[in-house]
C-alpha positions in Angstrom: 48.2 14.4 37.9 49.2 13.5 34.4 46.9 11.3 32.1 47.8 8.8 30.5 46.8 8.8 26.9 45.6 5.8 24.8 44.2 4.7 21.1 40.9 3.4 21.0 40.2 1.0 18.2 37.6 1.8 16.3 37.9 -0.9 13.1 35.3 -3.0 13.9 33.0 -0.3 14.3 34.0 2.5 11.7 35.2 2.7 8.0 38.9 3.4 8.9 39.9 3.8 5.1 39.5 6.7 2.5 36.2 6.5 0.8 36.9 5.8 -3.4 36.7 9.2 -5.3 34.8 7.7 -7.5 31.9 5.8 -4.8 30.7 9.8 -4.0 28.6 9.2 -7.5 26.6 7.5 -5.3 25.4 10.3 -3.0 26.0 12.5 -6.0 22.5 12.7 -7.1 21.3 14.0 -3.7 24.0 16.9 -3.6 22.8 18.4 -7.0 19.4 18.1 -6.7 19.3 19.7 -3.8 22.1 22.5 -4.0 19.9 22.9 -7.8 16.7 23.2 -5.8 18.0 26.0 -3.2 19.8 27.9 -6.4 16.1 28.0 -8.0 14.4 28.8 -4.5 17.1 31.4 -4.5 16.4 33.2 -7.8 12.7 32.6 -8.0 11.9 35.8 -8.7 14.2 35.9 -11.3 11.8 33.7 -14.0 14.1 34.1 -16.7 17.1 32.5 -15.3 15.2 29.3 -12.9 14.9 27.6 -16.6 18.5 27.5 -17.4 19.6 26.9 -13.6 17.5 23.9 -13.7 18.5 22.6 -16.9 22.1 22.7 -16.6 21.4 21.4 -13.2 19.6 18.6 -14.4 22.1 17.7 -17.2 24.7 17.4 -14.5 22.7 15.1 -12.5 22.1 13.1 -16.1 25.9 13.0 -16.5 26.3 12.1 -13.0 24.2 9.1 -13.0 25.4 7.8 -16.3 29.0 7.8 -14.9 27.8 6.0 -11.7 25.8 3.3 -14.0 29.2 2.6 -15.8 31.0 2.4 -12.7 28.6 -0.3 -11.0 28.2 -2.5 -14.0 32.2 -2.4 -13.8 33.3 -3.4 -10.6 29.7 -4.5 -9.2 27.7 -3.1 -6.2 28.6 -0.2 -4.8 28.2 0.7 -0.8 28.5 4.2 0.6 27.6 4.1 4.4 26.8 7.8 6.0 29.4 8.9 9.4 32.1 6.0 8.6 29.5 4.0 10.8 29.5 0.0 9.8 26.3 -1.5 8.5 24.2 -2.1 10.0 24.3 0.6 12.1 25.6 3.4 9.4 22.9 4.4 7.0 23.9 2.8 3.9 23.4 4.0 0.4 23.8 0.6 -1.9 23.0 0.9 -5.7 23.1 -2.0 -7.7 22.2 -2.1 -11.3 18.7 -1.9 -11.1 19.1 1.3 -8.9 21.4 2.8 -11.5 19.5 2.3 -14.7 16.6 3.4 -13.5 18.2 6.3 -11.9 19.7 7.6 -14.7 16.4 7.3 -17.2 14.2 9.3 -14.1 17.1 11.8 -14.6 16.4 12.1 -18.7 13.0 12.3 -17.8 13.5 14.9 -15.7 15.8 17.0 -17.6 13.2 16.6 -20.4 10.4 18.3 -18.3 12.8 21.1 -17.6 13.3 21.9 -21.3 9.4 21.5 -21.7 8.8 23.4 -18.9 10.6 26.5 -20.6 7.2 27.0 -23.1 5.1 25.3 -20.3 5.5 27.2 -17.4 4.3 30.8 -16.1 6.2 33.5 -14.7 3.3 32.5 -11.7 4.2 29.1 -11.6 8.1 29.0 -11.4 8.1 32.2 -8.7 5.2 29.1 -6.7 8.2 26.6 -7.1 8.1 25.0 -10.4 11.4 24.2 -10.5 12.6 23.9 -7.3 9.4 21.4 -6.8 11.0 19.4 -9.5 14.4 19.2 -8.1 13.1 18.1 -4.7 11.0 15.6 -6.7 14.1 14.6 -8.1 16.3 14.4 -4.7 13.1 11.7 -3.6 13.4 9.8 -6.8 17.1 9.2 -6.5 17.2 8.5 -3.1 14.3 5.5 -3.4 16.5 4.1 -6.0 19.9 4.3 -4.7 19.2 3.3 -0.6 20.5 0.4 1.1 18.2 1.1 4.2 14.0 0.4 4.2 13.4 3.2 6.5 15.7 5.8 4.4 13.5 4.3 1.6 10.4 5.6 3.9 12.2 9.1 4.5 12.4 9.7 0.5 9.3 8.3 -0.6 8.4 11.7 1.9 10.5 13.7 0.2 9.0 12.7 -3.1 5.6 12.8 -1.8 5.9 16.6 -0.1 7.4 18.0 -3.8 4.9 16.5 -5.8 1.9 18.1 -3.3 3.2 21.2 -4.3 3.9 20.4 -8.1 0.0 19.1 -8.1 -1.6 22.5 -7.1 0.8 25.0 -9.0 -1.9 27.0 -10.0 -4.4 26.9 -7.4 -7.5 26.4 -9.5 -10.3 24.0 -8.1 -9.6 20.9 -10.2 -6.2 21.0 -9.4 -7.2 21.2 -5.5 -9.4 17.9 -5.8 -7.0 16.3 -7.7 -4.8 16.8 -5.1 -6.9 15.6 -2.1 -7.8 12.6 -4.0 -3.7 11.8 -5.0 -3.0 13.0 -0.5 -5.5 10.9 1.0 -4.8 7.5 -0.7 -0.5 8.4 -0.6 -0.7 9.0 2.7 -2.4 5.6 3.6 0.1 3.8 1.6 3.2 5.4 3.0 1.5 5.3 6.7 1.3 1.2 5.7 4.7 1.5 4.7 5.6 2.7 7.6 3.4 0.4 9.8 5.4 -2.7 7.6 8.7 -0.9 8.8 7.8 -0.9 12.0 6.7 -4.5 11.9 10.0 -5.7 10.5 11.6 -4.1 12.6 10.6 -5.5 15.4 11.3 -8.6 14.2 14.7 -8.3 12.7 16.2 -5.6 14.3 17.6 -4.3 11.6 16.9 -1.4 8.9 19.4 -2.3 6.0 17.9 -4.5 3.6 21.0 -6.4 2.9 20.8 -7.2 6.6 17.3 -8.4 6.4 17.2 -10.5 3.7 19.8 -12.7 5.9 18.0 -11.7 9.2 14.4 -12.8 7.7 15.7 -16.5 6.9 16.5 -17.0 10.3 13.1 -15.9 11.8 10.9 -18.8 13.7 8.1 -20.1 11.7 5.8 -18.0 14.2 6.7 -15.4 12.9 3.9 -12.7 11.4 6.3 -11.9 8.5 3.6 -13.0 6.3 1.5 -10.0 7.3 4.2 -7.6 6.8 4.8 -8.7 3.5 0.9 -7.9 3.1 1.3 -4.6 4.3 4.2 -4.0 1.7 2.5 -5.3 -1.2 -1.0 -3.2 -0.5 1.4 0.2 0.0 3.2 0.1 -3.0 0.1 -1.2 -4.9 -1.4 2.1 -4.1 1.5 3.4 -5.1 1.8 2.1 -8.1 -1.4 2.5 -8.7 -2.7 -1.0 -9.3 -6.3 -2.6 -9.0 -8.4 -1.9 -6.7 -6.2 1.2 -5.4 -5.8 3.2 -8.6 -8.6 5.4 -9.1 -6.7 8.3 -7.9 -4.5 8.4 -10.6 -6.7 9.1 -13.4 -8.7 11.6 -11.2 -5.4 13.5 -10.1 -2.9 13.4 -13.4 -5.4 15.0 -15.6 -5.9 18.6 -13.3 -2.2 19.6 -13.2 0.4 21.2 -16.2 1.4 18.6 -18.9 5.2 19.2 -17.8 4.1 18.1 -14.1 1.6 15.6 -15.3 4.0 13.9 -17.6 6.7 13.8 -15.1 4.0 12.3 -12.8 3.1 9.8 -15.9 7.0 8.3 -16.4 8.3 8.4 -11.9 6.1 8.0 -9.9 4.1 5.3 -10.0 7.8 3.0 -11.1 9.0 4.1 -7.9 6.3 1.8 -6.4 7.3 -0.5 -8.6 10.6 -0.3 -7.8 9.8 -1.0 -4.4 7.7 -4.0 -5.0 11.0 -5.6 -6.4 13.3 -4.5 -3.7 10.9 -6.1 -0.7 8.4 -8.8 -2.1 11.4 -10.1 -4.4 14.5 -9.0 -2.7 13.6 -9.1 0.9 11.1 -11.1 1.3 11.5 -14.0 -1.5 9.4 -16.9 0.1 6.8 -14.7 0.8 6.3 -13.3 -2.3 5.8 -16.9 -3.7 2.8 -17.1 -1.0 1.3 -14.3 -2.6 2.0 -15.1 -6.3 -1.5 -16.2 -7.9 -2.7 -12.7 -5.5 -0.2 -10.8 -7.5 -1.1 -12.4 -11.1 -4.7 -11.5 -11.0 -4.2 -8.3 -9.7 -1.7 -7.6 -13.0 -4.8 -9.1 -15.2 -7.3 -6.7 -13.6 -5.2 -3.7 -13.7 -4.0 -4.3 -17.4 -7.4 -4.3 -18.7 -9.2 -2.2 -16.9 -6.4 0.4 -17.5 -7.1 -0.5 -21.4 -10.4 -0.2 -21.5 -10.2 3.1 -19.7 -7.9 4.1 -22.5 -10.1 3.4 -24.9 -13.9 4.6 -23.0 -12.2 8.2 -22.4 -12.2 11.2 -24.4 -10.5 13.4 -22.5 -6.8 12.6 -23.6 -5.3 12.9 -19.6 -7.6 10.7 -18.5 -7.1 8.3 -21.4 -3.3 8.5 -21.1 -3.6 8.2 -17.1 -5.8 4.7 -17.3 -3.1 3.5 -19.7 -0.5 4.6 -17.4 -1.9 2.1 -14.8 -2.3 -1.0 -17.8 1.5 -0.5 -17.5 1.9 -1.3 -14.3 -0.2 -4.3 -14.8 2.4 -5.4 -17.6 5.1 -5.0 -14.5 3.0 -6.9 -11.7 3.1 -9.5 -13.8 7.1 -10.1 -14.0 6.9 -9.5 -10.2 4.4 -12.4 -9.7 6.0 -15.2 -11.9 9.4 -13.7 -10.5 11.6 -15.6 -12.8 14.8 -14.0 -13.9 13.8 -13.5 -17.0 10.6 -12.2 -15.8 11.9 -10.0 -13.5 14.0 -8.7 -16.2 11.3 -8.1 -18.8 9.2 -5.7 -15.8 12.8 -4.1 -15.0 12.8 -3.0 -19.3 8.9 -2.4 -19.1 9.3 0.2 -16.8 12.5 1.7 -18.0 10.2 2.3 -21.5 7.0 3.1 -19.3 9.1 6.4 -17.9 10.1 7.5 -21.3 7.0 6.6 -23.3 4.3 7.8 -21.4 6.2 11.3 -20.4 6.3 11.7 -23.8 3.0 10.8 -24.6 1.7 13.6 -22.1 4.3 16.0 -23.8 2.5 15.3 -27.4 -1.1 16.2 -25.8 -0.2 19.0 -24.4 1.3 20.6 -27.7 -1.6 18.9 -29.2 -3.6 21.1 -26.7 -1.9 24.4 -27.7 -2.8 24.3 -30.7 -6.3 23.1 -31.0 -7.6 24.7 -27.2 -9.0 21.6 -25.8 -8.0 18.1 -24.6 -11.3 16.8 -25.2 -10.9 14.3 -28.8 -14.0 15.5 -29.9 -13.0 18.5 -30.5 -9.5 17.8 -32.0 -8.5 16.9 -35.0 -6.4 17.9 -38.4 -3.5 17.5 -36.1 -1.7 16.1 -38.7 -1.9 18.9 -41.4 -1.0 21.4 -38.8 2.1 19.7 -37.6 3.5 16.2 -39.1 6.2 16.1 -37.0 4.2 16.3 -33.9 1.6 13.4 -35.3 4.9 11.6 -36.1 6.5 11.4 -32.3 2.5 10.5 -31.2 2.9 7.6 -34.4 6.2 6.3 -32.6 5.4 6.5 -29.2 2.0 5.0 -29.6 3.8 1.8 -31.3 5.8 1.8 -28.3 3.2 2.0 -26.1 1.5 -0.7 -27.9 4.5 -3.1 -27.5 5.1 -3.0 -31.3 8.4 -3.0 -33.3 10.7 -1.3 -33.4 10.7 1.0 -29.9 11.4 -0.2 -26.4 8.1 -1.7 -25.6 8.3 -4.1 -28.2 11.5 -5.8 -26.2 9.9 -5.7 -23.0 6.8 -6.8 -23.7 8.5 -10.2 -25.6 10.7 -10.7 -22.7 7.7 -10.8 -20.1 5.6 -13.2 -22.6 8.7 -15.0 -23.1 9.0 -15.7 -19.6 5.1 -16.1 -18.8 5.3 -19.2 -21.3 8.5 -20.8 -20.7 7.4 -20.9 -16.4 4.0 -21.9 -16.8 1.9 -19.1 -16.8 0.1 -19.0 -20.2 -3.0 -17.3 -19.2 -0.8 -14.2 -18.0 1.0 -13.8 -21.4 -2.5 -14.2 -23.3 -3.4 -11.7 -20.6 -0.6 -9.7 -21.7 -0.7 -10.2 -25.4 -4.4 -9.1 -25.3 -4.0 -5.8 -23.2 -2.1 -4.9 -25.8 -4.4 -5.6 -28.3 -6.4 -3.3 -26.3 -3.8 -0.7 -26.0 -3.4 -0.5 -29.9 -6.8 0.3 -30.1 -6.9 2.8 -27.4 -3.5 5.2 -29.2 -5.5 4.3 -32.6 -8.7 5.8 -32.0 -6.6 8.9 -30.3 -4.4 8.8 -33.5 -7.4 8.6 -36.2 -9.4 11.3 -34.1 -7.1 14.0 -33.3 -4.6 13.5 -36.1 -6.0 11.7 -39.0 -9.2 13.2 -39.8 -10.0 16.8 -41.5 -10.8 18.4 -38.4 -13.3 18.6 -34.9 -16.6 17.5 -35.2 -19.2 20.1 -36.9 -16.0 21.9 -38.6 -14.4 20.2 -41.0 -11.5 22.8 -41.8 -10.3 21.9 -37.7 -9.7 25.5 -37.6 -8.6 26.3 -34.1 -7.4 29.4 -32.0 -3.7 27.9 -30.5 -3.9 28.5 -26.3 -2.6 27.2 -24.0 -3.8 24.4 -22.1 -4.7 26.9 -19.3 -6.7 29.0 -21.8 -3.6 31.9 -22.6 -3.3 33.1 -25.8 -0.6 31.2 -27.0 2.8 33.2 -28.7 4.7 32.1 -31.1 7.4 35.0 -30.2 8.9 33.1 -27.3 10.7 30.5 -30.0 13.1 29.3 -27.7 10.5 28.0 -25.5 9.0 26.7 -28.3 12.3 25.2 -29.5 12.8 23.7 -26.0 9.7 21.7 -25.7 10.3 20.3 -29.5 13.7 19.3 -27.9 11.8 17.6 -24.8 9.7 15.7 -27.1 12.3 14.8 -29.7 14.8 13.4 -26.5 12.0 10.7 -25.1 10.7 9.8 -29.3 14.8 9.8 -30.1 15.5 7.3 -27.1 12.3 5.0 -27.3 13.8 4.6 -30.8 17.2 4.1 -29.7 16.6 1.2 -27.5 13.8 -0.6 -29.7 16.6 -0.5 -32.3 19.5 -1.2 -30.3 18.6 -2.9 -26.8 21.5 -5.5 -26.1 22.9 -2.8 -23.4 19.7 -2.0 -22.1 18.5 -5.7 -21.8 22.2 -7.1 -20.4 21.7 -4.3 -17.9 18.2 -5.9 -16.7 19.2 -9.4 -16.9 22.4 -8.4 -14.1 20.2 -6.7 -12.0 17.3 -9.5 -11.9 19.7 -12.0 -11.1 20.9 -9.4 -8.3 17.9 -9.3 -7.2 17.0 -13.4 -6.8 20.7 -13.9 -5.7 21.6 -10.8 -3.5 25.2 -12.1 -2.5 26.7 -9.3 -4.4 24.6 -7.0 -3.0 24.8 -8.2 0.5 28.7 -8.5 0.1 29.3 -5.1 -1.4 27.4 -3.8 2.5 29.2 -6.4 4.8 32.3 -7.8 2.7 33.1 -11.1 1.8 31.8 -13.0 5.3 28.2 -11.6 4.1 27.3 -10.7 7.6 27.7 -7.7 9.8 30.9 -7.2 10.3 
């Protein structure tokens, strides 16, 4: 019996056109982290070679995301939806500006650690997964920022969370171990909430793909617990992002590992919780976040100065750097609370200098370290005679820090008292203004201990056998290792620079993607086409 054939139409459920060459940029940075990581699993016994596999690797990814930033602040939003399948059923990947910028700087970032890596890693520590750790880290990092979908968001905050476990106790030694349980316990409760607040929306959407949610969540009934997940959001990425009362594990954790992985830490991951705050409290979940405003104000106050004043009450210089880490993210909160545009702009530059800044803070200890044995200030110091350049970058990056002129925290820390004053929050940009205060402080007494003065306490001379900061000899013979950190350093100082002096790019780029993310109809259009529904 013969069968009769027949078409089915599958255009209202499947992408029936050719995908844009240029839209794979999107799922780009996935495919070369991850081919990068398996090359370096590959040739891990091979320590020689992992370096350079990692840093051309990186560089790619660099160029990669530089090309997709240009291409979205071009022609817009940018969808790529996994198996053809139509939102919202077809896992989208959506990057809007936001996504892209901060993409691309957590890929300098990450290229700089490779090079610094070079003179800060072991033979022991890259055949344990230095690098391949760091690539995986990497393939988390870009998928958080690039998703469409608040479950795929879930799935690579795992990713990121499983690579920087290993990353955390490279080296096995019993700080590094407590560190770790400290940093695992209070992660895993906030990605378990995440999950939870998944779960919860969910249920009462139906839907995974956040353009589809912020239309879905509008049309909810007034019943509706939506209020409770947005709770559950904004205590997981607190802890995340490490902001008051949830941060104490940061400071106790960032301090036991290598400076490469610690600085690395430093810049990504606590902005990916910020980065997730915006996409769900402000994105998603607008009206909600307005509920919780005045919550989210005096939880930025709180964790900007107690971050400061741990800056300044600490002598050892991770833990000093690591509370001041977490004042940042105060500085952030607060944009997210008043939620303006220009607000929401000045957290989207804080954190773009936050990533470059602080990783290169932790960079200028940890060569500070090798060549003075310690990390404890009291018994650093002459710094300066020993190496101007290197008490130059701290001198530039600890103005930038300090929101002064002219680096990249100078603009971003204007922008957010701009907008503090101009929507009626004055006591957040005093708030601001004096953390800062407090911050300057904090880098000065660092500066004037370690650099400025004739040398530790009780030996005026400063003299000093140069280690390592894991107590081996250091050698001078390796110079291209030595050459390769400088090169780290000199990138992040170069770039803080770069934007304090020139920032119109960087600024336009943060004033598209707040506006994107108050008025998402670009965003929600680039996933379900002009008629900004499913299709």
């Amino acid at each position: 019996m013969a069968v009769i054939g027949h078409s089915a139409d599958v255009s209202h459920a499947m992408i029936t056109t050719a995908v844009p060459l240029g839209n794979w940029l999107v799922v780009a940075p996935i495919i070369i982290t991850i081919l990068g990581g398996v090359v370096c699993l590959l040739t891990r016994k091979k320590t020689q070679i992992q370096p350079r596999i990692a840093i051309a690797t990186l560089a790619l990814l660099v160029l990669s995301n530089f090309t997709l930033l240009g291409r979205v602040m071009d022609q817009g939003v940018i969808t790529m939806v996994m198996g053809q399948w139509l939102p919202p059923y077809g896992i989208a990947f959506t990057v809007d500006p936001i996504g892209a910028m901060l993409a691309l700087i957590a890929s300098v970032v990450a290229f700089a650690t490779a090079l610094y890596g070079v003179g800060d890693s072991d033979a022991i520590s890259r055949r344990y997964g230095f690098y391949p750790f760091l690539m995986l880290l990497m393939t988390g990092v870009s998928g958080t920022f690039l998703t469409g979908d608040i479950f795929n968001m879930y799935v690579w905050f795992e990713v990121l969370l499983i690579s920087s476990f290993g990353l955390l106790i490279l080296g096995n030694d019993k700080a590094q171990l407590d560190g770790a349980v400290k940093y695992g316990i209070l992660n895993l409760i906030a990605t378990t909430l995440f999950l939870i607040a998944t779960g919860y929306l969910y249920g009462l959407v139906g839907t995974l793909n956040m353009a589809d949610i912020r239309s879905s969540v509008a049309n909810l009934p007034d019943k509706a617990p939506i209020l409770t997940v947005s709770v559950l959001y904004l205590l997981a990425f607190a802890m995340k992002a490490a902001a008051f009362p949830v941060n104490f594990w940061l400071p106790a954790s960032y301090h036991t590992p290598r400076i490469a992985v610690a600085g690395v830490f430093a810049g990504l991951l606590t902005k990916v919780g910020v980065y997730a705050l915006l996409r769900t409290m402000v994105m998603l979940l607008p009206a909600y976040r307005e509920m919780l405003a005045d919550v989210l104000a005096v939880v930025a106050v709180l964790t900007m100065i107690t971050g400061a004043l741990g800056g300044i009450a600490h002598s050892d210089l991770r833990r000093a750097l690591g509370y001041l880490v977490i004042s940042g993210i105060g500085s952030m909160l607060a944009g997210i609370a008043i939620a303006s545009e220009l607000a929401l702009s000045g957290t989207i530059l804080y954190a773009i200098h936050s990533i470059i800044v602080m990783t290169g803070l932790y960079f200028v200890i940890g060569m500070a370290s090798r060549m003075s044995h310690t990390f404890q200030l009291r018994e650093l110091g002459g710094l300066y005679a020993k190496s101007p350049l290197l008490a130059l970058s701290y001198f530039i990056l600890a103005v930038a820090l300090s929101g002064l002129p002219p680096t990249s925290g100078f603009w971003a820390k204007v922008v957010l008292v701009d907008a503090a004053i101009h929507d009626g929050w004055p006591w957040l940009a005093g708030a601001i203004l004096f953390t800062g205060f407090l911050t300057c402080i904090a880098v000065a007494r660092i500066g004037l201990f370690a650099f400025w003065r004739g040398g530790p306490e009780g030996t005026p001379d400063g003299t000093a056998r140069a280690v390592t900061a894991t107590g081996e000899a250091y050698k001078p013979d390796a110079a291209a290792a030595y050459t390769a950190m400088w090169l780290a350093l000199g990138l992040l100082t170069g770039l803080s620079l770069f934007i304090g002096l020139a920032p119109n790019h960087i600024i336009e780029i943060a004033h598209t993607g707040a506006a994107g993310l108050l008025d998402p109809v670009n965003y929600i259009g680039s996933v379900f086409g002009p008629t900004g529904g499913p299709l």
